[in-house]
MDTraj code that builds the backbone (N, CA, C; nanometers):
import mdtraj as md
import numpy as np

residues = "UNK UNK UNK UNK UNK UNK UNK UNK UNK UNK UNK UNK UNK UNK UNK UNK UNK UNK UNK UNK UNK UNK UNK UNK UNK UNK UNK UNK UNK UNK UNK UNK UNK UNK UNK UNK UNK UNK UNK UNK UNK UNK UNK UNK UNK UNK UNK UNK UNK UNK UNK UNK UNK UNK UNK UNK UNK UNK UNK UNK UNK UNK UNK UNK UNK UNK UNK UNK UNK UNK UNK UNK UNK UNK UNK UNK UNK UNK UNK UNK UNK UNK UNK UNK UNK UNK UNK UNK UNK UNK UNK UNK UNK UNK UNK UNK UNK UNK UNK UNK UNK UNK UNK UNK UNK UNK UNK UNK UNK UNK UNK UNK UNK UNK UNK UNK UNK UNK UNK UNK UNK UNK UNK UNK UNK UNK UNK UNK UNK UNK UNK UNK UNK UNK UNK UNK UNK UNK UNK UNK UNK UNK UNK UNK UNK UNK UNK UNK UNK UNK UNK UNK UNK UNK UNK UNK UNK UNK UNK UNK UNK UNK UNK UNK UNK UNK UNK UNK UNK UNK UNK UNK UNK UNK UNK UNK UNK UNK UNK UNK UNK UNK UNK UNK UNK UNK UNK UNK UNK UNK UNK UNK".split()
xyz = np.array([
    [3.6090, -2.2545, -4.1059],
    [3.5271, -2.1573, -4.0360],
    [3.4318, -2.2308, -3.9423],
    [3.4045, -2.1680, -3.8117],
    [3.3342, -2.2717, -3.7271],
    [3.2084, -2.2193, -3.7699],
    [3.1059, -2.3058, -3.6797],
    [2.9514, -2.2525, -3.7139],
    [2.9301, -2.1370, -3.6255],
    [3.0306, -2.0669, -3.5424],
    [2.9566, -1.9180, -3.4807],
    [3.0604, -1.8084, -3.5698],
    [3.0921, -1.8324, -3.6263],
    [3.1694, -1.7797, -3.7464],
    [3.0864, -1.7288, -3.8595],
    [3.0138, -1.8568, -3.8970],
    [2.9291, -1.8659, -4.0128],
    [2.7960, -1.7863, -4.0070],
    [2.8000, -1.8009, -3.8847],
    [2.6493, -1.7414, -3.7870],
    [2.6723, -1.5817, -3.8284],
    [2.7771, -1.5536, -3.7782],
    [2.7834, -1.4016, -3.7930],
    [2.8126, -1.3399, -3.9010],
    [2.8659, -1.4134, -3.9571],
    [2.9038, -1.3740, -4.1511],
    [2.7727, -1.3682, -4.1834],
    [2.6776, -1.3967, -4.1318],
    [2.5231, -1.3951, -4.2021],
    [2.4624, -1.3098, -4.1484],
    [2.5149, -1.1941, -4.0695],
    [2.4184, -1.1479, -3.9898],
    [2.3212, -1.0219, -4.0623],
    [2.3701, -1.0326, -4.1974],
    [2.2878, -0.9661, -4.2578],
    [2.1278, -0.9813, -4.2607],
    [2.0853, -1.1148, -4.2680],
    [1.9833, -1.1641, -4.2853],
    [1.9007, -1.2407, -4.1546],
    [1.9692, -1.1776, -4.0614],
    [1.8849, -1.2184, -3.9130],
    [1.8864, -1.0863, -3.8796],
    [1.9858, -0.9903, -3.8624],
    [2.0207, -0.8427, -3.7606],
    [1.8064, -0.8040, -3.7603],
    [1.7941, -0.7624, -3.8905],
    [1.6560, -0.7150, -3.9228],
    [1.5643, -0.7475, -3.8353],
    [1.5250, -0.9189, -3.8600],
    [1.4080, -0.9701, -3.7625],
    [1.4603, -0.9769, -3.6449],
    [1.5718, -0.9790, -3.5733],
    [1.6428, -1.0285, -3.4718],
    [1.6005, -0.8680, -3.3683],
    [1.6080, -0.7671, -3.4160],
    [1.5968, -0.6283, -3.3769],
    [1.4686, -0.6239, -3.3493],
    [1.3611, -0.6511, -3.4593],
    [1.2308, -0.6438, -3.4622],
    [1.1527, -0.7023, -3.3693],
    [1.2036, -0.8160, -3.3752],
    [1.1141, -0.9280, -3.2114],
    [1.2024, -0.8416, -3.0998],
    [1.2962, -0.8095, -3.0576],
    [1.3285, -0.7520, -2.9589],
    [1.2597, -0.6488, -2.9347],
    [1.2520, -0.5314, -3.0128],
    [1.2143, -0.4074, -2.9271],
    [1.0349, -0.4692, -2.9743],
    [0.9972, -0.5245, -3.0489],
    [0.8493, -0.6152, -3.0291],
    [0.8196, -0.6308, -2.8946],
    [0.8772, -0.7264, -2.8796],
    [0.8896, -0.8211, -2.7260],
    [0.8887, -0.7150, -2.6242],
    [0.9676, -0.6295, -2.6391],
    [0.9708, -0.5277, -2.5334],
    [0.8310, -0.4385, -2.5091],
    [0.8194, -0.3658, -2.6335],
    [0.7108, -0.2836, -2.6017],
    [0.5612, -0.3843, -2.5531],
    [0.5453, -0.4923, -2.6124],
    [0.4358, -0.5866, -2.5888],
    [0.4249, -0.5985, -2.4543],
    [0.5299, -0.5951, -2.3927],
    [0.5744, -0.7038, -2.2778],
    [0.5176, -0.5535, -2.1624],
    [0.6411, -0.4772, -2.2264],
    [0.5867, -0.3398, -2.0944],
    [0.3990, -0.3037, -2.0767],
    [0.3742, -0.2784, -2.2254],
    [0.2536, -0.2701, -2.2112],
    [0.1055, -0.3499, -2.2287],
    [0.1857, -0.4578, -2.2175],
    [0.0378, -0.5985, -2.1299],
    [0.0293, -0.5523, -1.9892],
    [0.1270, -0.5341, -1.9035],
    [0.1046, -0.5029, -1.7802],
    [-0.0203, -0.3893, -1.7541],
    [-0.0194, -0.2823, -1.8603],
    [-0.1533, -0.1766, -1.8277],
    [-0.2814, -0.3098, -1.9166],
    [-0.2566, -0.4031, -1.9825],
    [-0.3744, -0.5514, -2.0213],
    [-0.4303, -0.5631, -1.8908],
    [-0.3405, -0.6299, -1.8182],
    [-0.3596, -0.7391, -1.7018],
    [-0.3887, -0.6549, -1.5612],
    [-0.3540, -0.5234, -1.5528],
    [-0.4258, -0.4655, -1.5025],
    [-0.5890, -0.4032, -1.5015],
    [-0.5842, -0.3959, -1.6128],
    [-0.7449, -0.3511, -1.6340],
    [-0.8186, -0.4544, -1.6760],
    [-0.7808, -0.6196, -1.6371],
    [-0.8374, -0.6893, -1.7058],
    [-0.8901, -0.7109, -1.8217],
    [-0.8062, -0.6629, -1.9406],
    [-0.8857, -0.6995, -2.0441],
    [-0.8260, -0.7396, -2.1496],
    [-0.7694, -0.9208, -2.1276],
    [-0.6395, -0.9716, -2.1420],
    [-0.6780, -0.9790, -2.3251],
    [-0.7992, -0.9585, -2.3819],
    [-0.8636, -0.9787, -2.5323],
    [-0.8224, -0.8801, -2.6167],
    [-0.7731, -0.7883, -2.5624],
    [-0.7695, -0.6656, -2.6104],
    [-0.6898, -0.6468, -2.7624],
    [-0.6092, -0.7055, -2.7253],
    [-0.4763, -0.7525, -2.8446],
    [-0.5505, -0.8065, -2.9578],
    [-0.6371, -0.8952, -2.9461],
    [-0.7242, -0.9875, -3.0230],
    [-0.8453, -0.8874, -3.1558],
    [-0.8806, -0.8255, -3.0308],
    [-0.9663, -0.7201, -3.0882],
    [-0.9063, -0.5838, -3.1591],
    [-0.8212, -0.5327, -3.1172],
    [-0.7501, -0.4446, -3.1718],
    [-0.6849, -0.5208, -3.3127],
    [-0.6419, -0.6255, -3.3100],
    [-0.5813, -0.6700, -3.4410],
    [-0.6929, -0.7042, -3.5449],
    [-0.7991, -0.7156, -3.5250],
    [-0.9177, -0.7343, -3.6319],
    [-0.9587, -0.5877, -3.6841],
    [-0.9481, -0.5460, -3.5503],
    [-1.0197, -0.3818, -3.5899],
    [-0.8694, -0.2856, -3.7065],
    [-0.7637, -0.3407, -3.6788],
    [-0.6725, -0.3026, -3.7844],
    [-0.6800, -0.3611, -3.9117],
    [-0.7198, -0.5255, -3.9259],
    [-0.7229, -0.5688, -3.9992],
    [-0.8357, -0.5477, -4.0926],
    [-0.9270, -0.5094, -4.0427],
    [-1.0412, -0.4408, -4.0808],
    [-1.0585, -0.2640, -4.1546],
    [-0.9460, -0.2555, -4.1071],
    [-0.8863, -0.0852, -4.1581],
    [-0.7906, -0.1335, -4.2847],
    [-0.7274, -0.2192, -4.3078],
    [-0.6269, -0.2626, -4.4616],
    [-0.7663, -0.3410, -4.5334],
    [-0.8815, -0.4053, -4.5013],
    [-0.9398, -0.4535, -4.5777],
    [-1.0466, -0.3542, -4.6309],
    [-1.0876, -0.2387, -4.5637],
    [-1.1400, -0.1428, -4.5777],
    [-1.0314, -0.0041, -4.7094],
    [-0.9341, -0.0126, -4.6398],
    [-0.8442, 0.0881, -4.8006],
    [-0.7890, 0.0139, -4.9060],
    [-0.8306, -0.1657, -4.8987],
    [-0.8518, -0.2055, -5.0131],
    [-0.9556, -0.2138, -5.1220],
    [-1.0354, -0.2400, -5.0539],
    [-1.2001, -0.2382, -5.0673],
    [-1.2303, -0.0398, -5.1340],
    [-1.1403, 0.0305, -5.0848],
    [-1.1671, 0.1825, -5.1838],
    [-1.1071, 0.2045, -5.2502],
    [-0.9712, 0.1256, -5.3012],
    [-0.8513, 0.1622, -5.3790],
    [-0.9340, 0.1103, -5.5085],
    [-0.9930, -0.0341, -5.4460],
    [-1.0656, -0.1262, -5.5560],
    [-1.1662, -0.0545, -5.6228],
    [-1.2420, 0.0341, -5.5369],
    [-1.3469, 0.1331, -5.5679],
    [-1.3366, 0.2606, -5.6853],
    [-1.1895, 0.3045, -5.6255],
    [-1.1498, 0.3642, -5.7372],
    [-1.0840, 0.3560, -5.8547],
    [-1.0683, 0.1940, -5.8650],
    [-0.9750, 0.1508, -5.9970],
    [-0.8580, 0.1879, -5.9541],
    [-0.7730, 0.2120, -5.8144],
    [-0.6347, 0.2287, -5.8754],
    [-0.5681, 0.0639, -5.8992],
    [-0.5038, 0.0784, -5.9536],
    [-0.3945, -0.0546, -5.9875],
    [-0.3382, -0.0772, -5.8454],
    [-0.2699, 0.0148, -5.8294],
    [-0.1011, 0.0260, -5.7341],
    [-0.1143, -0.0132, -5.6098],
    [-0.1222, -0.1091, -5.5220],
    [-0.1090, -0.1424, -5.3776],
    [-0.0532, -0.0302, -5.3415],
    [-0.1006, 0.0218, -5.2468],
    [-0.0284, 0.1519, -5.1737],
    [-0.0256, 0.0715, -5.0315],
    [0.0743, 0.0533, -4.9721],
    [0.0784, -0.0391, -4.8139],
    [0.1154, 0.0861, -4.7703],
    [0.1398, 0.2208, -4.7509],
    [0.1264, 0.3528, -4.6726],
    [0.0454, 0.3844, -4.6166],
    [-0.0850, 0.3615, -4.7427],
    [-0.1983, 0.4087, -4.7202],
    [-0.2553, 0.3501, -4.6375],
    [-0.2604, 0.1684, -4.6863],
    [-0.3318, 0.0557, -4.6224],
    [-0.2960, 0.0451, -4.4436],
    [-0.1535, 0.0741, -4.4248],
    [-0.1183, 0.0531, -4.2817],
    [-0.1458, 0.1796, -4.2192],
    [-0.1850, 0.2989, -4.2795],
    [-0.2198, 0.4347, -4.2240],
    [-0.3378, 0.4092, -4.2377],
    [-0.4325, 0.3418, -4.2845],
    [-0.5808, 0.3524, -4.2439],
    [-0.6112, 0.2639, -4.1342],
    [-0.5198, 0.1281, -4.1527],
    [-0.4911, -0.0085, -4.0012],
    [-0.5142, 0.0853, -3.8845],
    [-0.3365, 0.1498, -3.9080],
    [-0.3614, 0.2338, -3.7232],
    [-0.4512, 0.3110, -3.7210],
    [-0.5378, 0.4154, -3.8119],
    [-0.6483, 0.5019, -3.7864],
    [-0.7687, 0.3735, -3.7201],
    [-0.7795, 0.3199, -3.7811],
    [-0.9067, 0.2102, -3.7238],
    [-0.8394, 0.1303, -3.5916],
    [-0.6951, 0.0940, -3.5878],
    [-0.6753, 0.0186, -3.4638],
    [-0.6451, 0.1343, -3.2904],
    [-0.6283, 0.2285, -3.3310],
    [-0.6378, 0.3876, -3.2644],
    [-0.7211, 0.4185, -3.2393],
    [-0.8382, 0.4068, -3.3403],
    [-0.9642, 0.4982, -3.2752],
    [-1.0624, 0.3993, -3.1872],
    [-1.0303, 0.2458, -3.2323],
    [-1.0872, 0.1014, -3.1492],
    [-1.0466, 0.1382, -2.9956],
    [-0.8574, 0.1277, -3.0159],
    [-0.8361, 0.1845, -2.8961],
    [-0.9007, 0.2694, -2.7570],
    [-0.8842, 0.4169, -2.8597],
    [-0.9363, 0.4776, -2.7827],
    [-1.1179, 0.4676, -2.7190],
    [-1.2129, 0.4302, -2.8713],
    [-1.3293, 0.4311, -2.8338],
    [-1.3074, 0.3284, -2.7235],
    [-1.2548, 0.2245, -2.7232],
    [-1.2818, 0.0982, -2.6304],
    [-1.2411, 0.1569, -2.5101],
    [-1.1339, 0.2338, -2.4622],
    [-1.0965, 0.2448, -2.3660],
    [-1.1782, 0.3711, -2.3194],
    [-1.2465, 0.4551, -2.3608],
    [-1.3371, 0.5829, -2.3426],
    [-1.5205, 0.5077, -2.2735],
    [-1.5504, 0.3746, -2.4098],
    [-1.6532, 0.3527, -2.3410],
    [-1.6539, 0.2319, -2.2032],
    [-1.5623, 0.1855, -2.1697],
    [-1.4964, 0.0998, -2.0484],
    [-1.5446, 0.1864, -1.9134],
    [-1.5188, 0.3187, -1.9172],
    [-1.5188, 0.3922, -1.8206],
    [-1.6686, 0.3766, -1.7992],
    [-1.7028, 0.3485, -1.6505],
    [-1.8217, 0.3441, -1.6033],
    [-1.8940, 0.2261, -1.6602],
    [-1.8366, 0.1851, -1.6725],
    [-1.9503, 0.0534, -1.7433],
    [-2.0194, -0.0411, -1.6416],
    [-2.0996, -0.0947, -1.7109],
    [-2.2195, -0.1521, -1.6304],
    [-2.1887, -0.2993, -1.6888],
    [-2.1345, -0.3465, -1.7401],
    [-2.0942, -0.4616, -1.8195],
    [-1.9391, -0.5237, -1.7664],
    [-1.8988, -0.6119, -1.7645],
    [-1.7544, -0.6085, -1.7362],
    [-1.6700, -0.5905, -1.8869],
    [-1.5638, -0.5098, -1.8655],
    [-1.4563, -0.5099, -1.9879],
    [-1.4747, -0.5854, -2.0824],
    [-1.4827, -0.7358, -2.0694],
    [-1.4417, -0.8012, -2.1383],
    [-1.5502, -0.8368, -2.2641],
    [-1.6429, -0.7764, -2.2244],
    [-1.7562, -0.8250, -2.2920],
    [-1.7674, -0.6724, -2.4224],
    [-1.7421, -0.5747, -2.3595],
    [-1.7215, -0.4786, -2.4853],
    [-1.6088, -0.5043, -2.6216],
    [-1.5112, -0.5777, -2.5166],
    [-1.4001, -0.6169, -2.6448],
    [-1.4223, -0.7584, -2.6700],
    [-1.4955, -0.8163, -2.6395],
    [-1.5782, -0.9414, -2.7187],
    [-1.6184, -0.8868, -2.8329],
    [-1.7108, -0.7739, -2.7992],
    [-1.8271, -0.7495, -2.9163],
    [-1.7354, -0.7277, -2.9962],
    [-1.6812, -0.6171, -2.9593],
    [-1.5578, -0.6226, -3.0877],
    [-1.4884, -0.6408, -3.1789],
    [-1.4379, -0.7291, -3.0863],
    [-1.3728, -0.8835, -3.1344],
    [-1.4903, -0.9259, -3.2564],
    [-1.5890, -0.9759, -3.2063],
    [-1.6817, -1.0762, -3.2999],
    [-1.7168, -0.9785, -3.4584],
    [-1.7715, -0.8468, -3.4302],
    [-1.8411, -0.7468, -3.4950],
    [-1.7020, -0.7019, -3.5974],
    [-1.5772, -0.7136, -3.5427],
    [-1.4904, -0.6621, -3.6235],
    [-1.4259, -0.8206, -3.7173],
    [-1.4526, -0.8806, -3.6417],
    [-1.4045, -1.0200, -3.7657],
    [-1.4800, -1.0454, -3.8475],
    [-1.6418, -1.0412, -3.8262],
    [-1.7756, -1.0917, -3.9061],
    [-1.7488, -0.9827, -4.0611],
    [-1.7158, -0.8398, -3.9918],
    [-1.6929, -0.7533, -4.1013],
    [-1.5547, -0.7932, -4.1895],
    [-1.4253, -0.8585, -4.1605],
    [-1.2933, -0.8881, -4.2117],
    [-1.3396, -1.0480, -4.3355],
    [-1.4052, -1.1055, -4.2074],
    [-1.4900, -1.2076, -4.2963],
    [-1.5555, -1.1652, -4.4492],
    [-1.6597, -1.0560, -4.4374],
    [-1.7279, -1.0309, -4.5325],
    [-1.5886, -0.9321, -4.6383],
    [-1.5474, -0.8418, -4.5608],
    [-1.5000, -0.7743, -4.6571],
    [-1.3478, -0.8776, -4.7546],
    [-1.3287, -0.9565, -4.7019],
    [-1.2189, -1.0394, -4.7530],
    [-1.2609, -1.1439, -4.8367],
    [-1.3873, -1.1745, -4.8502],
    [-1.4492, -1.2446, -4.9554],
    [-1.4583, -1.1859, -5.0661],
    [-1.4784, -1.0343, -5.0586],
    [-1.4623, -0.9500, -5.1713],
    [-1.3501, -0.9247, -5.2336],
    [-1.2382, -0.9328, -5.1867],
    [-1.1052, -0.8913, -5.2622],
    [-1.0150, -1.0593, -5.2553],
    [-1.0541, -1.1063, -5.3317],
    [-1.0167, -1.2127, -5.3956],
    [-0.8968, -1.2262, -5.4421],
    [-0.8890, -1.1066, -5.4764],
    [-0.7426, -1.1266, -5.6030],
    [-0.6701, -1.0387, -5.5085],
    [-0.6838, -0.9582, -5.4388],
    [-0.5935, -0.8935, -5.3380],
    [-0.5573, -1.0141, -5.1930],
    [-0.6114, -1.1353, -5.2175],
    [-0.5536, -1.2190, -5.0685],
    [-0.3836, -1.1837, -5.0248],
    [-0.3615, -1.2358, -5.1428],
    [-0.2013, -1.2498, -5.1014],
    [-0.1305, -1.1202, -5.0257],
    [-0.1212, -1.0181, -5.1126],
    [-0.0767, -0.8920, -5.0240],
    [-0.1675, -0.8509, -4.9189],
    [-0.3124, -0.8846, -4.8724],
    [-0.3854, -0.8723, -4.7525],
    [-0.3508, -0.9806, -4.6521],
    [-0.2586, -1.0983, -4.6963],
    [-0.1859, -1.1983, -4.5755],
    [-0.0849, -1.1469, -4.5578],
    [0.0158, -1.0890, -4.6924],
    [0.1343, -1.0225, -4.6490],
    [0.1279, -0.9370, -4.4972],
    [0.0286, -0.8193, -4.5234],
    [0.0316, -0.6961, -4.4766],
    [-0.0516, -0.7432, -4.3339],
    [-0.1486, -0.8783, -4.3121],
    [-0.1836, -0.8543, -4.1767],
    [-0.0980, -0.9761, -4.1320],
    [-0.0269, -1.0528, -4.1664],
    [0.0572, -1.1702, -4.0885],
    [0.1997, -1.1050, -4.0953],
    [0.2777, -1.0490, -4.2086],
    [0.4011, -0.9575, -4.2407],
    [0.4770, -1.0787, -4.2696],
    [0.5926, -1.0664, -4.2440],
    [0.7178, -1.1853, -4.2794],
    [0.8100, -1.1852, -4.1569],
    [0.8490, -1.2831, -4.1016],
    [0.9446, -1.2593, -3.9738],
    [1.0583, -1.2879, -4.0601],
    [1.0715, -1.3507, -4.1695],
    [1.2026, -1.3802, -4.2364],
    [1.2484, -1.2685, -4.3056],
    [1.2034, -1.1315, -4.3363],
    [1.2551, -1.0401, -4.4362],
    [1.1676, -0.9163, -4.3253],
    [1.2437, -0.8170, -4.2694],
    [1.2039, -0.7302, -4.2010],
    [1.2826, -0.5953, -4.2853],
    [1.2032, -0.5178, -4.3617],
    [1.2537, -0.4407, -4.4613],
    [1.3287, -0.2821, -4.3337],
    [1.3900, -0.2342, -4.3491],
    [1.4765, -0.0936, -4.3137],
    [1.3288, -0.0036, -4.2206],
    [1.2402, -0.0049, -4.3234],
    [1.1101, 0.1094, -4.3390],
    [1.0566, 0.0831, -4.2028],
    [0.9918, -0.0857, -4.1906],
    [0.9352, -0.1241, -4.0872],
    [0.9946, -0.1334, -3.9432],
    [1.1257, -0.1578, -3.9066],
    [1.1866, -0.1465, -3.8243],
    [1.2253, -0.0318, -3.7844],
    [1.2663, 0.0793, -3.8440],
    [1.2312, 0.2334, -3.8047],
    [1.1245, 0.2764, -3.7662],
    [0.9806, 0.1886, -3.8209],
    [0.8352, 0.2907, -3.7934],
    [0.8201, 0.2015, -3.6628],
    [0.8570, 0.0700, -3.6320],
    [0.8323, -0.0262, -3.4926],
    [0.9325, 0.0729, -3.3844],
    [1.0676, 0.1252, -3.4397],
    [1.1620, 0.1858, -3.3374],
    [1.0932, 0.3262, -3.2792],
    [0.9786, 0.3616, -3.3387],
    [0.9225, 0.4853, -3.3389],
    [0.7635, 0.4673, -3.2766],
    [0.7243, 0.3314, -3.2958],
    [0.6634, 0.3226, -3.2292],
    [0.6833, 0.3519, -3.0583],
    [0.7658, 0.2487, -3.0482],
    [0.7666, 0.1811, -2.8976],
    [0.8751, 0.3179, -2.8275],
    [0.9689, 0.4295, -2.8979],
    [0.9643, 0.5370, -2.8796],
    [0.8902, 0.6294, -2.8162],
    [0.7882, 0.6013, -2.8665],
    [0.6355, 0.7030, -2.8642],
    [0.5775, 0.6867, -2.7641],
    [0.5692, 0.5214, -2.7791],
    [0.5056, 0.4556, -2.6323],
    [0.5834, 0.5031, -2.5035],
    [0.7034, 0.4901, -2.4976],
    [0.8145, 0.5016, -2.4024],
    [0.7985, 0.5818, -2.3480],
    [0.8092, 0.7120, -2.4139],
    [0.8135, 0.8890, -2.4055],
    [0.6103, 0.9237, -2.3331],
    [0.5566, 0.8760, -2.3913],
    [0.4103, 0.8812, -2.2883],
    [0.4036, 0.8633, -2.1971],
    [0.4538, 0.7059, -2.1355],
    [0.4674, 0.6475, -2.0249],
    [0.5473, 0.6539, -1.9549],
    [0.6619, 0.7552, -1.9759],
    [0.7352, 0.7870, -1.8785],
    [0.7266, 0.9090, -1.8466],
    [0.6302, 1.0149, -1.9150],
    [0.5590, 1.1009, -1.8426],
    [0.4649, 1.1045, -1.8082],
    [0.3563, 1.0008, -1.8398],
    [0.2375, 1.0159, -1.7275],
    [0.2139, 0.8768, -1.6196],
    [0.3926, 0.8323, -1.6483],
    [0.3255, 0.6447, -1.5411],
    [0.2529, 0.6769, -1.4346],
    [0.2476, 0.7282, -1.3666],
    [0.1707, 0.7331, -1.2448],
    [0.0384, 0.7906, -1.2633],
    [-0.0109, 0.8312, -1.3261],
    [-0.1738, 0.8382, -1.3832],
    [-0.2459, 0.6967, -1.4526],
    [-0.1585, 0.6869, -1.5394],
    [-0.1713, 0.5784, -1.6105],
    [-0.1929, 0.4495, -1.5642],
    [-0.1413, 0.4130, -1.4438],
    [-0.1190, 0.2764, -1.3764],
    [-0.2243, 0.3159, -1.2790],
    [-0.2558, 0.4251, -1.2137],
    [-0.3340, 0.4747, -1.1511],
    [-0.5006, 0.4517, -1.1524],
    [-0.4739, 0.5100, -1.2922],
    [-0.6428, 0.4675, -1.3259],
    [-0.6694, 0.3381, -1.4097],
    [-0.5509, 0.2531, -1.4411],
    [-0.5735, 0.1156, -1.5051],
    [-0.6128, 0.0295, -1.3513],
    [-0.5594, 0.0715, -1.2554],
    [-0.5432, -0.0516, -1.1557],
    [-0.6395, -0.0336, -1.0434],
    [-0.7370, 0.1475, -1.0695],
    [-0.8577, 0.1690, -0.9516],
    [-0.9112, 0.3379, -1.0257],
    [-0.9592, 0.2834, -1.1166],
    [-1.0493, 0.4071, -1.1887],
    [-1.1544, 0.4590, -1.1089],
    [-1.2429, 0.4017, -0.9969],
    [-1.2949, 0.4484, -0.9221],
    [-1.2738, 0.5526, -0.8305],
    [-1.1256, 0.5186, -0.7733],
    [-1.0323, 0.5709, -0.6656],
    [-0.9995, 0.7278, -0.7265],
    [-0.9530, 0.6599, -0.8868],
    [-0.8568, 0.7712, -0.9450],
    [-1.0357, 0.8847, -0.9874],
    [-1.1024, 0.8200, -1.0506],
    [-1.2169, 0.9109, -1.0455],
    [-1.2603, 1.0124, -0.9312],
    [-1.2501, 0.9431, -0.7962],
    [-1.2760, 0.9999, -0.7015],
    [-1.1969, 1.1205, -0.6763],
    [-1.0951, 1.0938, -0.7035],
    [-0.9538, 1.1919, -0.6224],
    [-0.9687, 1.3156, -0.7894],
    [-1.0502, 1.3157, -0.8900],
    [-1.0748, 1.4235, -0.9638],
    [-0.9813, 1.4016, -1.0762],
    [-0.9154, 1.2541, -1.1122],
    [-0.8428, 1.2009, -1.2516],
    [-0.9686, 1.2098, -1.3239],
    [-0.9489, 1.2588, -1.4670],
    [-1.0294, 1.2435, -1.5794],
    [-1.0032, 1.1049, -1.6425],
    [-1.0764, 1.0003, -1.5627],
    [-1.0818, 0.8847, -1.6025],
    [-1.0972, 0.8590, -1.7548],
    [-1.1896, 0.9056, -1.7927],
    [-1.2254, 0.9468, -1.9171],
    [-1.1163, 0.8953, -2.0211],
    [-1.0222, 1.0313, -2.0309],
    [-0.9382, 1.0553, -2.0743],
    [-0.7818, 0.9788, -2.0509],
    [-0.7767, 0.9435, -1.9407],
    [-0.6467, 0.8357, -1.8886],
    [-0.6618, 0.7076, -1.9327],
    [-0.8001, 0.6547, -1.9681],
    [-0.8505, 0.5492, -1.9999],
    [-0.8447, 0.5239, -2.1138],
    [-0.8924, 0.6144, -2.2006],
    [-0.8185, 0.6228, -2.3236],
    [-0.6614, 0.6440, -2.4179],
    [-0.6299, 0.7014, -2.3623],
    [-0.4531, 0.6849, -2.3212],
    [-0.4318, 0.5459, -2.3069],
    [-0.4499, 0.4859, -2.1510],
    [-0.3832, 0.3996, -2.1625],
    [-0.4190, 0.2466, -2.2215],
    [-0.5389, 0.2523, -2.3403],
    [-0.5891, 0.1483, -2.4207],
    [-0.5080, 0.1407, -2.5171],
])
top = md.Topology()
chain = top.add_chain()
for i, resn in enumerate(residues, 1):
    res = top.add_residue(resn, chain, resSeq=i)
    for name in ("N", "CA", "C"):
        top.add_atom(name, md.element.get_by_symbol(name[0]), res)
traj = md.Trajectory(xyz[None], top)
């Protein structure tokens, strides 16, 4: 058997991650461009603390309430509630600012790690499944996660291909788009 033989007899155990960095790569890739337009290349940085800060937070209440059971449903449904509403607040208070971008998702950034800091000193005995759940595994990409990533970047897709031209609009001249009667506001938040 040659080695592209062998390669594919295995493809059980690549197909998973192999799928996952792809439509990854993809959605990342399409939507840095609304990043690098609005300058606010940190954003990624800050949004991932402020999630990480949402699993250390529904650990920190599970712990509260004595349950035993890791619930990672719960933990990654409270992530995106906190990395969603970062989102949006960040991209809601951007509008009109007197500061440049980058310095709101600094604060962020700093204010949401100082808190991951503190709250991760507290759950001691929860490290391991709190590295699982904010680093994941590129070697074992389970069925569950690759459906909720295919549904992500779905979601994303289906937005942005009905409002691209607002969207790019007010990422690339919110002033302009303000002027002409876009609810900056609101597009701004969208497209964070």
């Amino acid at each position: 058997m040659s080695a592209w033989q062998d390669f594919l007899a295995a493809r059980e155990i690549w197909r998973g991650p192999l799928l996952a960095s792809v439509i990854a790569g993809g959605l990342c890739g399409f939507l840095g461009v609304y990043v690098v337009l609005r300058r606010t290349v940190f954003v990624s940085a800050a949004l991932t603390q402020l999630s990480t800060l949402g699993i250390i937070a529904a650990l920190i209440f599970e712990e509260s309430l004595g349950v035993e059971v890791e619930h990672a449903g719960v933990q990654l449904g409270v992530a995106l509630t906190f990395s969603v509403a970062g989102s949006l607040a960040l991209g809601m208070a951007l509008h009109g600012r007197r500061l440049p971008a980058e310095t709101g998702v600094g604060m962020t950034y700093v204010l949401a790690g100082a808190l991951v800091v503190l709250g991760a000193n507290r759950l001691v005995h929860a490290a391991h499944d709190l590295n699982a759940m904010v680093f994941g595994n590129a070697v074992a990409v389970p069925l569950g996660d690759l459906i909720a990533l295919a549904v992500v970047a779905l979601l994303c897709a289906v937005v942005h291909a009905l409002f691209a031209k607002e969207l790019v609009f007010v990422s690339f001249d919110a002033e302009t788009a303000a002027a002409l009667g876009f609810d900056t506001w609101c597009w701004n938040g969208l497209s964070s």
